[in-house]
Residue, then its C-alpha position, 0 to 999 in steps of 0.5 A: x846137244x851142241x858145244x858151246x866152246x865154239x860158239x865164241x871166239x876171241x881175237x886178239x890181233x897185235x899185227x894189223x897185216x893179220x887182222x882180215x885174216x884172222x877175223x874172215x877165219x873166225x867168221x868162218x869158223x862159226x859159220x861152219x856151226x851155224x850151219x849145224x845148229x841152224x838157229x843162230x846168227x853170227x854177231x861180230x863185236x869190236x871191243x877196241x883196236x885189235x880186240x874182237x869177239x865173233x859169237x853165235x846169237x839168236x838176235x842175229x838172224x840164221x845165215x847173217x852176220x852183223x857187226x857192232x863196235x863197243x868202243x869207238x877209242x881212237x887211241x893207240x893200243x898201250x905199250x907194255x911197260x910200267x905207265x903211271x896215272x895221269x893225275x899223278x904228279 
């Protein structure tokens, strides 16, 4: 039996100095499980700047990781507080 709380990751990075950081830790992580399991490999997806996801996959081959990017928004994150609609006049 394996755990599946762990064989996905979210990472959320507001400080870009952390990015590599967190995101080696992450891969790191899951690898540790991988290795465990010895089914899976590790799919690393990048939903938006600063928004990544690191989960196990069996359309990843054992002891490979590969990346995907979901969104290619070159727009920068939103600032928190109150934005209206741009149609809105």
């Amino acid at each position: 039996m394996h755990s599946q709380a762990t064989e996905r990751l979210e990472i959320i990075v507001a400080d870009r100095g952390q990015l590599y950081e967190l995101l080696n830790d992450a891969e790191a992580v899951l690898r540790q499980v991988a290795m465990t399991q010895r089914c899976a490999g590790i799919l690393a997806t990048r939903h938006d700047p600063g928004h990544y996801t690191f989960e196990l996959s069996d359309t990843v081959p054992f002891g490979e990781t590969w990346e995907q990017t979901l969104s290619d928004r070159r727009a920068p994150a939103a600032q928190p507080g109150l934005h209206w609609p741009k149609n809105r006049r």
